[in-house]
N, C-alpha and C positions, 0 to 999 in steps of 0.2 A: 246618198253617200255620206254626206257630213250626220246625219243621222246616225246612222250605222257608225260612225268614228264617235263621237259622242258617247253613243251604248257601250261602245269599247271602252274608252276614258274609266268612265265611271266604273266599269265593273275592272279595270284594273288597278283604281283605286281602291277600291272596297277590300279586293285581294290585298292591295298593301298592308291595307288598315288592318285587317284579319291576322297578319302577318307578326305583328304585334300579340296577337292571342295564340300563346305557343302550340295550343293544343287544336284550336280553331271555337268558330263563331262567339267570338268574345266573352267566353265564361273564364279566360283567364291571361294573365298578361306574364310577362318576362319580368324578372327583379334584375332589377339595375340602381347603380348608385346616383345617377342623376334624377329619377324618379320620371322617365320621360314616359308616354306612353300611359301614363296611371290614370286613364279616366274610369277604369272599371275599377280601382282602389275608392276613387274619390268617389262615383255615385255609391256604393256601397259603406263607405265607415264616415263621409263628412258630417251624417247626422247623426253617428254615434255617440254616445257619453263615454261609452268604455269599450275599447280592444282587449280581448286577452288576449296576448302570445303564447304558447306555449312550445313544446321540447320533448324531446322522445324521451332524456331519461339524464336529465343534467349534465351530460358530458357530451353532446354533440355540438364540437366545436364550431362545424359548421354553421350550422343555425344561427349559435349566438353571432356571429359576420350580419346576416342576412336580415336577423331583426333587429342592429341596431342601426344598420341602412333606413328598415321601415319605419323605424322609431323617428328618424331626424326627419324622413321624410313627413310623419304624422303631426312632428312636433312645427316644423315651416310653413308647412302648405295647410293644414287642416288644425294646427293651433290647439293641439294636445299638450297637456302643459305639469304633467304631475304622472311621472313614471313609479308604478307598483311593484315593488321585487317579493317574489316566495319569501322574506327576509324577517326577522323580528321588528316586531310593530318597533319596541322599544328602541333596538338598535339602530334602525334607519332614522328613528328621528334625533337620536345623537348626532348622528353622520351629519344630517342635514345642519346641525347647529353649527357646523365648520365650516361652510361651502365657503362662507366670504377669506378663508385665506386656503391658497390653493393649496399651498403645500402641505399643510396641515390635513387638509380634505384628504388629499392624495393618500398620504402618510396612515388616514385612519379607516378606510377604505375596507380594508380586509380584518380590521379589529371589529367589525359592524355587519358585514357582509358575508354570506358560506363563503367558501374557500373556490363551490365550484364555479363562481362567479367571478368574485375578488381576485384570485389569484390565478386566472389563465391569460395565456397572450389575449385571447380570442376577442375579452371585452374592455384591454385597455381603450381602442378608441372610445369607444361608450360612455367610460369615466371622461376621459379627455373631454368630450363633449357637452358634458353635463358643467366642467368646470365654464369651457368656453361659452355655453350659452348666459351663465351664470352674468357673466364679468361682461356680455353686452349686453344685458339690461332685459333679457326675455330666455328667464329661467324653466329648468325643466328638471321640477323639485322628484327629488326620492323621497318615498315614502314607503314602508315594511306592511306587512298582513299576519306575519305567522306571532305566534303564542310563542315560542320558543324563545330562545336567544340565539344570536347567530354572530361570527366573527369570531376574531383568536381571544378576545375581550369578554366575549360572553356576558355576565351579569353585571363585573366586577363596578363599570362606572354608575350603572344601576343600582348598587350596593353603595356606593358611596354618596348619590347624591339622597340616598334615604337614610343614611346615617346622618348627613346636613341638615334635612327637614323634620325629622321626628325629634319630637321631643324625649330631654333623659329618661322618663318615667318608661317610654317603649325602648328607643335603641339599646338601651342598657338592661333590659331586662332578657332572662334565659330564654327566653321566648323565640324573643328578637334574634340571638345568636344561634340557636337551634333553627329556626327559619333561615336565617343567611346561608348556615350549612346546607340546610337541603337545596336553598336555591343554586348556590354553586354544584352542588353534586350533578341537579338536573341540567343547568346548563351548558351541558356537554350535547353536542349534536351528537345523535345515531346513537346513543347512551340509554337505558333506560334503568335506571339504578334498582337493585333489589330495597326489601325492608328492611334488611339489618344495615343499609345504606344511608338512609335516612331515619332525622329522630323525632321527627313528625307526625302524627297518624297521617290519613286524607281528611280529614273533619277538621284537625287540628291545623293544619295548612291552612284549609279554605277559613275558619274563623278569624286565623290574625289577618290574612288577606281582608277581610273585611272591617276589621277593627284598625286598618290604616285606611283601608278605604270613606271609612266615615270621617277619620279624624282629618281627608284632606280634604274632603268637601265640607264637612263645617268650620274650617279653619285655613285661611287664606296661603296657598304656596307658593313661594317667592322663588320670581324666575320661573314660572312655570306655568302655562296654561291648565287650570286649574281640573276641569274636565279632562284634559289631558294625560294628567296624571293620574287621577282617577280610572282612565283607560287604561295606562301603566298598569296599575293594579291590579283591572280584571285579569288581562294576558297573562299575569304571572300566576293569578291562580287557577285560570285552564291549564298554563302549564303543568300546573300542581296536579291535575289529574291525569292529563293524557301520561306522564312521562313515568307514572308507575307501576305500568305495564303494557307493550306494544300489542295491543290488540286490536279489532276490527272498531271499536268503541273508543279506543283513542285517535286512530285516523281520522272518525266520523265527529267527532268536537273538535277536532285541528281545523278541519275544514269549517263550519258552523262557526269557529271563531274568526278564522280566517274572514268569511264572508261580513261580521257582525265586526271587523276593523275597516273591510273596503266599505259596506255601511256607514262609519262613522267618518270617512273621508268623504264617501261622495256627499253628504250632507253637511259638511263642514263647509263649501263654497258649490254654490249651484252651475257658476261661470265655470267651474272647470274642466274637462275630460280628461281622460284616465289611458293610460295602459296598462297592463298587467302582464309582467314576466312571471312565468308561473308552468308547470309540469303539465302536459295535454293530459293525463292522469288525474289533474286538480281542476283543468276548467271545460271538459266534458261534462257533460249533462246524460239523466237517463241511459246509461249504459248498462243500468238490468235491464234492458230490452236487447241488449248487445247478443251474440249465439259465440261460445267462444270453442276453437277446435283444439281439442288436446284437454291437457287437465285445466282446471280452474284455476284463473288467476287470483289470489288474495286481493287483490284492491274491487276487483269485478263485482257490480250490485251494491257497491256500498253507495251512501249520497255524501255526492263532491259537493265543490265550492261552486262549481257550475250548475248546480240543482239547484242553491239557492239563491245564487244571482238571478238566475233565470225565472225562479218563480216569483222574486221582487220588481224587478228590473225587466222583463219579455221587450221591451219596444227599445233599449236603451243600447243594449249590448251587440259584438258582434266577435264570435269568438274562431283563432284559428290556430289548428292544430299542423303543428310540422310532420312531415313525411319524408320518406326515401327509402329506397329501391335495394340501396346497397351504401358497402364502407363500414367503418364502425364510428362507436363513442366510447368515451373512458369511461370507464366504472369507478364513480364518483365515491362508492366502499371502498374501493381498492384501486388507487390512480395507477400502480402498476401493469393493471391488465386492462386490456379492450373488450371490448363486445360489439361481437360483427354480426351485423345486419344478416339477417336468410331475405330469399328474393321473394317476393310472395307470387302464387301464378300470375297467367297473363291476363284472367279477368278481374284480377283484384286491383283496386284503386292505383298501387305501385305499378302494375301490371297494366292502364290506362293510359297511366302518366310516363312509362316509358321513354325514353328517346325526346322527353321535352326539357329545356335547360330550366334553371332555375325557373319558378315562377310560383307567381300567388294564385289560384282557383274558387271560383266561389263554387261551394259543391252543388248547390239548388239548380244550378247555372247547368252544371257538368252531367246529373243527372240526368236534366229535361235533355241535356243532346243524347245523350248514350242512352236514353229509356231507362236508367238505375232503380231500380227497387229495396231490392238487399242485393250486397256483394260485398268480399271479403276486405281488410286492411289490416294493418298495425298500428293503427293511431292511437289506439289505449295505450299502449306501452310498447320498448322496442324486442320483437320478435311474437309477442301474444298476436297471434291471429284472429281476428271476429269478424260474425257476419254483422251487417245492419243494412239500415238506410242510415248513411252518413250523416249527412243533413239533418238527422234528424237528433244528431249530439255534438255536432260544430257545425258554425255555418261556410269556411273554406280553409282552405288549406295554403300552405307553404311548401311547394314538392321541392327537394332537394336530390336530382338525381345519384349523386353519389355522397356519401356523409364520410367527414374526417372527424376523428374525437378533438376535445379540447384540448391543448395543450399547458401544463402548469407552467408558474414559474417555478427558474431553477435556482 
């Protein structure tokens, strides 16, 4: 008899325990803001160098709630220490040169940062948090990836501190001011200036690009990590090329650059790990293998930022893609309209995840229960439906049963 109660005990513990795994047999747990429960987060990302997060499509307000839970939670418990935003290399590290006065930081925020970040309710805690970890002594540095510029600022303190550092002979020359123009033209987000926009060729960009880029590396710049800036320079003359025409071959060097700045951070301190805020779009992997139903998506088959992490990095990373069933997000083109969620069937990954609240998934996990091989999603982007084997282009996900868009400030 005590026997028999015993075998009870246990297996109604085990139920408890399971209880925890919204979906069941521990391939995935409940998000909650106390982080309780998370032992299936911690065996899976404590040995990671880099998380990427990613997002259906910039404007699902939701998400950004739920990963910057994850993020505090990565940053306490598991000692993540340097958060990556989709952002300009250049501009994030302006931002970063302010943290030590808050208001200032605050205040510069959205001059450094997209707008679909900067400026929604959804990730003031986020800033909050970055200021408050600051100011007790165990920081969780921004840092940028994209070629572009980004923020209401754009190039402009970019332009100004190269006007301080070059000597007369360059800033003063027609060169120099024919370059400043194109770089203002280009740094407009979602912009992609015609020829008669610009008074630069492409050769002739990429040349003075270079011809500042020698003169700061054989010549000492003050207040400024010297390679640094030298990075400065690449960014701006990849921007020099993607941005003068949106084609399949500009997305594919955004991204290449993209990877060739997270490069230069994870080697810049070997003690650190990483996050990465970034578009499930950008850190997907191998999605020409994806089957997609309906017409072709334009991002579909190209190589992300996820293809090259992956082929540098395989034992380092651990990437997850947000999902959900239903709701919408703002369309980050056009903040006045939404775009609402379609429900995908009931064998497709949304169509799994069902009826489960918030929670994280590891897909490998989810597979082995359900027998998955291929089966349908939307995690390339929101509404695009593909077949795959999931897992085999993120390794888990973020189910969000119902999505609200982000909300701007007014």
């Amino acid at each position: 008899m005590i026997r028999l109660l015993a075998v009870f005990i246990i297996y109604f513990w085990c139920e408890l325990l399971n209880a925890q795994s919204v979906v069941g047999d521990c391939f995935s747990v409940e998000m909650n803001q106390q982080g309780l429960g998370y032992d299936l987060i911690d065996s899976v990302l404590n040995e990671k160098k880099v998380v990427l997060l990613g997002e259906l499509d910039h404007g699902d307000g939701t998400s950004f709630i739920v990963k910057t839970d994850l993020i505090k939670y990565l940053h306490e418990k598991l000692h993540f220490n340097t958060l990556i935003f989709e952002a300009s290399f250049i501009n994030c590290s302006f931002l970063w040169n302010t943290i030590s006065d808050s208001t200032v930081f605050r205040s510069r925020i959205k001059n450094n940062i997209y707008h679909i970040w900067s400026e929604v309710e959804e990730t003031k805690d986020l800033f909050d948090y970055v200021v408050e970890q600051y100011h007790k002594g165990i920081p969780l540095r921004i840092v940028g990836i994209d070629p572009q510029f980004s923020g209401t600022d754009n190039a402009q303190e970019f332009i100004r501190l190269l006007k301080s550092l070059l000597p007369i002979s360059i800033s003063e020359s027609r060169q120099f001011f024919d370059f400043i123009h194109d770089v203002e033209v280009m740094s407009i987000w979602m912009e992609f200036p015609g020829r008669r926009d610009l008074r630069l060729s492409a050769d002739e960009f990429a040349q003075f690009c270079e011809k500042m880029r020698i003169y700061f590396k054989e010549n000492s710049v003050e207040h400024e990590n010297s390679k640094l800036f030298e990075k400065y320079i690449d960014n701006v003359a990849v921007m020099g090329k993607i941005k003068r025409s949106r084609t399949d071959t500009s997305f594919e060097l955004r991204d290449k650059q993209m990877f060739e700045n997270i490069y230069y951070w994870i080697n810049e301190d070997e003690n650190e790990k990483f996050i990465l805020w970034a578009a499930n779009a950008h850190i997907i992997r191998k999605d020409i293998q994806l089957e997609q139903q309906g017409k072709k998506y334009y991002l579909l088959g190209l190589k992300k930022l996820g293809d090259y992490l992956y082929e540098s990095f395989p034992n380092m990373l651990y990437s997850i893609a947000i999902a959900s069933s239903e709701g919408a997000t703002l369309d980050f083109t056009n903040p006045t309209r939404n775009n609402y969620l379609k429900s995908p069937g009931p064998a497709s990954l949304e169509g799994i995840m069902g009826g489960s609240k918030t929670c994280f998934a590891d897909l490998r996990m989810l597979e082995k229960k359900y027998g998955l091989e291929k089966y349908e999603s939307q995690l390339l982007y929101t509404n695009i439906l593909c077949s795959g084997q999931w897992s085999q282009h993120f390794d888990g996900i973020i189910y969000i049963p119902e999505m609200k868009p982000s909300t701007p400030f007014r």
